[in-house]
N, C-alpha and C positions, 0 to 999 in steps of 0.2 A: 504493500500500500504506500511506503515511504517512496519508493523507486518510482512511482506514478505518478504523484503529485509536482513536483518539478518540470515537469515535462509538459503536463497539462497547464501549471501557470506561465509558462516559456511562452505555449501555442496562445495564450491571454493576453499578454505583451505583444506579441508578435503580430496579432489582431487587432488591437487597439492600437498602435505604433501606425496601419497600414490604413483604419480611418481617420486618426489623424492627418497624417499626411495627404488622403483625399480630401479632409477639409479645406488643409490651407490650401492647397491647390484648387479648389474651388473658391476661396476667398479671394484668390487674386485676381480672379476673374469679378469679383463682385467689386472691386474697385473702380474694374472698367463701366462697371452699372453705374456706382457713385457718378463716376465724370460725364458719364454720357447722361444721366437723368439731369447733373445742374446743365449740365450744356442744352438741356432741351427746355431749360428755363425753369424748372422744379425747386424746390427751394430745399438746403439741408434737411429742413425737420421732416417735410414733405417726404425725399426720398429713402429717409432711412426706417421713418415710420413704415412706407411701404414695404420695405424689407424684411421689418418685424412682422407685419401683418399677412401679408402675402407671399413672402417665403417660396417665388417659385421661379426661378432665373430667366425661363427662356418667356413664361407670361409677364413678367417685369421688362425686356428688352421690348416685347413685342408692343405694349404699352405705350413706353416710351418713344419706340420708332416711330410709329404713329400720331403719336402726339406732335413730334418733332418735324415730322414730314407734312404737317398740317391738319391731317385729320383730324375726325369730330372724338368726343370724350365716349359717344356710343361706338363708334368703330373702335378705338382702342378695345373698351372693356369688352366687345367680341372676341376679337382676334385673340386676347391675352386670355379670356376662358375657354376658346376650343383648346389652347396648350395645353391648358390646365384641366382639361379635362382626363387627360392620362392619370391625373392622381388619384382618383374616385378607382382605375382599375385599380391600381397599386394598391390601396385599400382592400380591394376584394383579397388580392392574392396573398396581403399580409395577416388578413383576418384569422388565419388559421396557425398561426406564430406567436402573434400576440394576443396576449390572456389577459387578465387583469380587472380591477375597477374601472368606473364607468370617468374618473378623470382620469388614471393613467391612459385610457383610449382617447379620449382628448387631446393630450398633449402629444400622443402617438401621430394622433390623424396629422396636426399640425407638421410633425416632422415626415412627412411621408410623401418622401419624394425619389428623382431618379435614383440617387446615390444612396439612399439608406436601404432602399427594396433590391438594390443589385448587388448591395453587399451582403446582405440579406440572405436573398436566395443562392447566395455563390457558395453558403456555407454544407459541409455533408448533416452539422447535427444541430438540431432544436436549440439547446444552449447556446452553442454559439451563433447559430440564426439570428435569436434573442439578443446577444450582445452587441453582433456585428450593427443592429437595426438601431440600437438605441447609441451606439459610441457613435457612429457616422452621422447619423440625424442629430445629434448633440454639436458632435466636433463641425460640420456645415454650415448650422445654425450663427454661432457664435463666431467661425470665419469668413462665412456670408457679409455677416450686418456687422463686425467689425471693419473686414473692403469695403460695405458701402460706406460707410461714416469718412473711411482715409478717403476715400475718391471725391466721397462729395466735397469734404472742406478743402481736396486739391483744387476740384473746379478744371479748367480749364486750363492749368500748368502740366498736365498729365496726357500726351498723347497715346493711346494703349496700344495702337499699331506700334509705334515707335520701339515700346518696350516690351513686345511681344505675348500684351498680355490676353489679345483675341486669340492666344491660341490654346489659353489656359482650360476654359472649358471644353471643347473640343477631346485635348488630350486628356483627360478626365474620366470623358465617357469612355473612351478607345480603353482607360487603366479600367474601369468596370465590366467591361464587355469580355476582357481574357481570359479571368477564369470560367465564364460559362463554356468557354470553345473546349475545353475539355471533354464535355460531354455532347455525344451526336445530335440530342433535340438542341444544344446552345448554338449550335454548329448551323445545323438546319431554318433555326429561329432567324439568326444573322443573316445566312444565305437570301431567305425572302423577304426580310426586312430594306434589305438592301436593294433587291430588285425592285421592292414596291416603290421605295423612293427613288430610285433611280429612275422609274417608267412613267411618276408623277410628276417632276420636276419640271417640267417644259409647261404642263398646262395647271397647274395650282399656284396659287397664292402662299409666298413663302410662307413657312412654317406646316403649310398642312400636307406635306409630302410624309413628314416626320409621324405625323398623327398615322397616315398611311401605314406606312412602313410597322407601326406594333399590331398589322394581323399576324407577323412572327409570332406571337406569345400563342396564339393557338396548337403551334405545336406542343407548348408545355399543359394543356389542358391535360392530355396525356398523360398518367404517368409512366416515367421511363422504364 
């Protein structure tokens, strides 16, 4: 029993260690939120409260684009809730993970996003499923809306192209997406995910290729 326990707090470290670092690598891209929301005229309190509130990157960018591009305040909050409509699945699929009181599901729903559910599901056991869900939606949360707060009060001294930091999220996904290639449905999931988007892209309106592309998840309806 003594020879066990080591090994298993190792794999605990080792897990937590590896959400963290998806945090901040996600917070740096929320700097780029910060700069780009005062640039689109948003004001610090504005955009950071949205960050606490809304918690959901790519429906905050979309928002924002929109707003900045001149559209109306009901075209944004379209746009930014079909994104945000993936998190309602994410919900489903985490439903059976996470257990608890009816606040700890609150504060769950809240963090339940792309990178808690992929870290999530990447794991083989229940406990660490559990762990992995609660350190990455923790560690994102708080590296999230800390980039925004640095970005916004940069303002517009912070070019993000410059410092490459559009490419923060991106590389992100691509670090969550690896370990499911291990197994032939993550494999297959990716295969048609990518086609879908790749076959919608010419005739959709950015962003909703990406919506496309998660009829992949249907092959994990399945199980393997």
């Amino acid at each position: 029993m003594t020879d066990v326990q080591p090994e298993v707090s190792v794999e605990d470290r080792s897990l937590a260690m590896s959400c963290a670092v998806l945090g901040a690598a996600v917070g740096v891209f929320g700097i780029a939120f910060g700069v780009g929301s005062v640039a689109a005229g948003g004001s610090v309190a504005m955009t950071c409260v949205m960050s606490l509130l809304v918690f959901t990157g790519a429906s905050q960018f979309s928002a924002v684009s929109v707003i900045a591009a001149g559209g109306s305040t009901a075209a944004a909050l379209g746009g930014a809730s079909l994104l945000a409509a993936r998190n309602a699945v994410y919900g489903l699929a985490m439903s059976r993970t996470l257990q608890g009181p009816l606040l700890s599901r609150l504060v769950a729903a809240q963090i339940t996003i792309d990178e808690s559910t992929a870290m999530s599901t990447a794991q083989e056991h229940p406990q660490s499923a559990r762990s992995a869900f609660w350190w990455t939606g923790a560690s994102v949360y708080v590296f999230w809306n800390l980039g925004t707060l640095i970005g916004a009060l940069a303002g517009n001294a912070i070019d993000p192209e410059q410092f490459g930091l559009d490419a923060a999220f991106p590389a992100g996904f691509v670090a969550m997406v690896i370990p499911h290639l291990r197994h032939r449905n993550g494999r297959r999931a990716a295969a048609i995910g990518a086609v879908a988007c790749a076959v919608t892209m010419p005739f959709l309106p950015a962003g909703v290729p990406i919506l496309c592309a998660s009829v992949g998840v249907l092959v994990g309806v399945k199980k393997p």
